[in-house]
Biotite code that builds the C-alpha atoms (Angstrom):
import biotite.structure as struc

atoms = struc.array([
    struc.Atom([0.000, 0.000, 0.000], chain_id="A", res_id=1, res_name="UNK", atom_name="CA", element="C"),
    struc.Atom([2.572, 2.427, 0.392], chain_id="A", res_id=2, res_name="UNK", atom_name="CA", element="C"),
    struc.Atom([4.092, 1.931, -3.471], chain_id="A", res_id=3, res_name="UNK", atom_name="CA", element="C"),
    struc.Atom([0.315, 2.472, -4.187], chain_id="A", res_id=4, res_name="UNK", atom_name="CA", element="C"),
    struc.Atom([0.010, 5.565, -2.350], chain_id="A", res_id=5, res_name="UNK", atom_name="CA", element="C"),
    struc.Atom([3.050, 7.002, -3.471], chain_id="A", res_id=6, res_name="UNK", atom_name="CA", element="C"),
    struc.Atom([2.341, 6.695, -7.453], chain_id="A", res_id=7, res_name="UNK", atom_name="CA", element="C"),
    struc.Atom([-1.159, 7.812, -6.602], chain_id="A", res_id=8, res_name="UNK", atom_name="CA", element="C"),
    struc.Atom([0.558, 11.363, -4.988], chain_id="A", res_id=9, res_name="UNK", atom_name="CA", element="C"),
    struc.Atom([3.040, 11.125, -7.650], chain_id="A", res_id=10, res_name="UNK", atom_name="CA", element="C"),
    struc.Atom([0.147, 11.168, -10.312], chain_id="A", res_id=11, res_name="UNK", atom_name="CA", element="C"),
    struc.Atom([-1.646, 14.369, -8.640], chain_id="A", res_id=12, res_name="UNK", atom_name="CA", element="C"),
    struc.Atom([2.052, 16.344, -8.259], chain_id="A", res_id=13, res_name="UNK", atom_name="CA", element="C"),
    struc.Atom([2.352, 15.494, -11.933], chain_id="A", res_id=14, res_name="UNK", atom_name="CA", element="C"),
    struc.Atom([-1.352, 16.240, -13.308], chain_id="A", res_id=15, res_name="UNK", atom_name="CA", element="C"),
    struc.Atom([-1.147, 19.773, -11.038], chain_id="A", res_id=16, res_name="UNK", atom_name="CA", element="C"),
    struc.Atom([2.352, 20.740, -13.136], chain_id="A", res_id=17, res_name="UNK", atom_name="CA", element="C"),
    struc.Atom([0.581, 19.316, -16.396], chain_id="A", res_id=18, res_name="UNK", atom_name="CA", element="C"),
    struc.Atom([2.763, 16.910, -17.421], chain_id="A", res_id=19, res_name="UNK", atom_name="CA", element="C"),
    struc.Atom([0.356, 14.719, -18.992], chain_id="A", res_id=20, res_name="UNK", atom_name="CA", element="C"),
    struc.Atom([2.235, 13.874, -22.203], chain_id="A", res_id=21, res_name="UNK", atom_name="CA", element="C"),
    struc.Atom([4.644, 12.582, -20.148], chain_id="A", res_id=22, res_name="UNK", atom_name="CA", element="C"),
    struc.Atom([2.349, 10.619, -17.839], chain_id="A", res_id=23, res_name="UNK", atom_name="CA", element="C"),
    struc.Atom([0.690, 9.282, -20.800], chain_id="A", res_id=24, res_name="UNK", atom_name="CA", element="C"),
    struc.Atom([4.398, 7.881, -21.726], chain_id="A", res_id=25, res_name="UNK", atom_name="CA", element="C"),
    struc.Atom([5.292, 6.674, -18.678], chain_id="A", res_id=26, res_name="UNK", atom_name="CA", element="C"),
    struc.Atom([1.937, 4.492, -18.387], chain_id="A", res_id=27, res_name="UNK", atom_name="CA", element="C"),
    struc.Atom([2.299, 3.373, -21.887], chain_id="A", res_id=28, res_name="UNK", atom_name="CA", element="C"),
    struc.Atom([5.759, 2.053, -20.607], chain_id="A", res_id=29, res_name="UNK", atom_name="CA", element="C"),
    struc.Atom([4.606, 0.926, -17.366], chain_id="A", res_id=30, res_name="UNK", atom_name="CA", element="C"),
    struc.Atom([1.670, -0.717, -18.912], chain_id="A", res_id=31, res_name="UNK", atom_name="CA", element="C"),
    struc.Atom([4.317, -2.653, -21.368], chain_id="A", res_id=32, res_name="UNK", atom_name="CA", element="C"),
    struc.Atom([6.705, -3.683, -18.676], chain_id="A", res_id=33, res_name="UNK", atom_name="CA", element="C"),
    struc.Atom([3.911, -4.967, -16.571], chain_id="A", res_id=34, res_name="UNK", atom_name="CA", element="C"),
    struc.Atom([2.554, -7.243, -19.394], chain_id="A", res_id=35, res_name="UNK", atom_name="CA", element="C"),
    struc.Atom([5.484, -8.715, -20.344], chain_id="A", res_id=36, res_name="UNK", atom_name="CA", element="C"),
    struc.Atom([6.348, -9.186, -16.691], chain_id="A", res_id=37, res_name="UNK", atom_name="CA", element="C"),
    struc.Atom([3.325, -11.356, -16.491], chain_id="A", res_id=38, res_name="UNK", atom_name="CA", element="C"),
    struc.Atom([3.339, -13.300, -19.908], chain_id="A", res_id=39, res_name="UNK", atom_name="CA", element="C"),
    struc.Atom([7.547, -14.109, -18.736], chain_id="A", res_id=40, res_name="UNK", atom_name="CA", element="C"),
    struc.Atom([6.232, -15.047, -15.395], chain_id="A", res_id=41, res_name="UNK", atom_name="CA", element="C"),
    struc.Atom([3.115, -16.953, -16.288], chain_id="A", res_id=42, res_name="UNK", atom_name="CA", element="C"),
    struc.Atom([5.033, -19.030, -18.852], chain_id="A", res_id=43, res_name="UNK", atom_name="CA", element="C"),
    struc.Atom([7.771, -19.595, -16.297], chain_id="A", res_id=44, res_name="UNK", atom_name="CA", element="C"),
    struc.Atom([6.316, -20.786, -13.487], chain_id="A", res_id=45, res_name="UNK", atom_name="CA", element="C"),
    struc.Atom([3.223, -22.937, -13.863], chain_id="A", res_id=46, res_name="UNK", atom_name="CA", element="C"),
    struc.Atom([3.710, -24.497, -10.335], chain_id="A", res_id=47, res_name="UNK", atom_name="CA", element="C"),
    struc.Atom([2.092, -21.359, -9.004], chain_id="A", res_id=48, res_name="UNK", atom_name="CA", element="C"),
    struc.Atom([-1.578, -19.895, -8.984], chain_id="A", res_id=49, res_name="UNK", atom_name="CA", element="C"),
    struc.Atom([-1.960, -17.533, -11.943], chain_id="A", res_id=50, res_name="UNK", atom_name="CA", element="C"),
    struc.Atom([-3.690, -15.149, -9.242], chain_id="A", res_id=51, res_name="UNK", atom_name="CA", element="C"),
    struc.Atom([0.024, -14.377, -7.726], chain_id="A", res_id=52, res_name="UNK", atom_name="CA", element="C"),
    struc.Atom([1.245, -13.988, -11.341], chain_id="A", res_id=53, res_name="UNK", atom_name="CA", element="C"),
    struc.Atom([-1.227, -11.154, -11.577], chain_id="A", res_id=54, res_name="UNK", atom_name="CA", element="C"),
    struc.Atom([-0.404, -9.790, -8.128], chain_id="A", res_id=55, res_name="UNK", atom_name="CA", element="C"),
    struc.Atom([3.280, -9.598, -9.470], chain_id="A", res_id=56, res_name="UNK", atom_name="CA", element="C"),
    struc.Atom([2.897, -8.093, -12.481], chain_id="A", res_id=57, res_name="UNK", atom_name="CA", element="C"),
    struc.Atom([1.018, -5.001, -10.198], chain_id="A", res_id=58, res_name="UNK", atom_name="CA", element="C"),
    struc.Atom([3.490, -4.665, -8.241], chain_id="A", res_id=59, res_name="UNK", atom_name="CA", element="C"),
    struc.Atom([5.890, -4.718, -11.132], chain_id="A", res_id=60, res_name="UNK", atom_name="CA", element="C"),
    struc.Atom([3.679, -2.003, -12.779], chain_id="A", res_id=61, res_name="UNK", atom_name="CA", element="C"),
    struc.Atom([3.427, 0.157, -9.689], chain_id="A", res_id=62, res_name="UNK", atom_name="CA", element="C"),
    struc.Atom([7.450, -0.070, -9.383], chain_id="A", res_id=63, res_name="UNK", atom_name="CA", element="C"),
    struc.Atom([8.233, 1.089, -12.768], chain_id="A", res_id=64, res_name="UNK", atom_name="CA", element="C"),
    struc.Atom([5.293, 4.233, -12.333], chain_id="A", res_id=65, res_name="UNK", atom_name="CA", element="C"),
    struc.Atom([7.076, 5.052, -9.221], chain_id="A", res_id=66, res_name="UNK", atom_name="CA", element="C"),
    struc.Atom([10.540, 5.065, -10.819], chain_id="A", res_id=67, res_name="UNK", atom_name="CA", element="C"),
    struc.Atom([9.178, 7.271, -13.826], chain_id="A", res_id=68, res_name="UNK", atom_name="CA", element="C"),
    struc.Atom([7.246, 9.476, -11.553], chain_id="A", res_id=69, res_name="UNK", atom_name="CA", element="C"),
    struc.Atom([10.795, 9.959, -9.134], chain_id="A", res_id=70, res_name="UNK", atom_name="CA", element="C"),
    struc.Atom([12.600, 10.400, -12.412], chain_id="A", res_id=71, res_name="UNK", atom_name="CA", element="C"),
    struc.Atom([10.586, 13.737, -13.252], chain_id="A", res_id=72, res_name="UNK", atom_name="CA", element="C"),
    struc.Atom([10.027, 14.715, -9.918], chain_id="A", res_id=73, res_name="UNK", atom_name="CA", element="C"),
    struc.Atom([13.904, 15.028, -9.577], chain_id="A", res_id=74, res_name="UNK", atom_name="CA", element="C"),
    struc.Atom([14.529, 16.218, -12.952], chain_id="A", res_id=75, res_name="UNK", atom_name="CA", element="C"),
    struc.Atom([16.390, 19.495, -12.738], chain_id="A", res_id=76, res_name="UNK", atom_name="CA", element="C"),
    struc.Atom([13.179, 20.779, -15.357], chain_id="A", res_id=77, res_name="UNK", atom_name="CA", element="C"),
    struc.Atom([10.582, 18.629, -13.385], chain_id="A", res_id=78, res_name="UNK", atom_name="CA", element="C"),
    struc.Atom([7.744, 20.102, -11.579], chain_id="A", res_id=79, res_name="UNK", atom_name="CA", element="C"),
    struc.Atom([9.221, 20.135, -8.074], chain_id="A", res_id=80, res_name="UNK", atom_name="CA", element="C"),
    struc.Atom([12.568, 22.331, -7.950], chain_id="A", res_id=81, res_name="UNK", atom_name="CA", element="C"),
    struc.Atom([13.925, 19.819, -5.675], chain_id="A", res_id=82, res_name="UNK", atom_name="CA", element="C"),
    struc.Atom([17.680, 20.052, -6.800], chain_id="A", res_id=83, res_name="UNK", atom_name="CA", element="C"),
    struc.Atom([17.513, 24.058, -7.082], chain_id="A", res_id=84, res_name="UNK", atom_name="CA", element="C"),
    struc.Atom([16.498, 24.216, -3.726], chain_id="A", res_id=85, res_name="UNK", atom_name="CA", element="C"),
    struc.Atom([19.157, 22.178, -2.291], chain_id="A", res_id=86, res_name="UNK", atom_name="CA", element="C"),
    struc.Atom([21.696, 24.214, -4.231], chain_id="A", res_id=87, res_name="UNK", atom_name="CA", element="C"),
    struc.Atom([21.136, 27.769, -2.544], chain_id="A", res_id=88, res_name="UNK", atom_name="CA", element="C"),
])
């Protein structure tokens, strides 16, 4: 829950600075990375209920929209002068 509730801040940060081109990207990537985290996992490991496949592949799709969100966050042109800040 707290991945979850991170992206989900993350998304409102980036919607208020309008950055939706680039949240449309980074859940078009996420959304990729996810699937093919669960067709590599599902074909892997049939010893396993296909319900923790899915489970996986969320939390695999959750990581990568937190890492994209912290990547523009931080960025020195990102919506939040983080780095600027720290500078002065």
């Amino acid at each position: 829950q707290p991945l979850n509730a991170y992206v989900f801040a993350a998304d409102g940060i980036l919607q208020g600075a309008s950055e939706f081109p680039f949240q449309a990207k980074s859940m078009a990537l996420s959304g990729a990375v996810g699937a093919v985290s669960f067709l590599a996992i599902n074909s892997n490991d049939s010893s396993s209920s296909m319900l923790v496949h899915v489970w996986t592949a969320l939390l695999v799709l959750q990581l990568v929209r937190g890492i994209t969100s912290t990547v523009k966050m931080v960025d020195t042109n990102g919506p939040i002068q983080i780095w600027k800040s720290l500078e002065k």
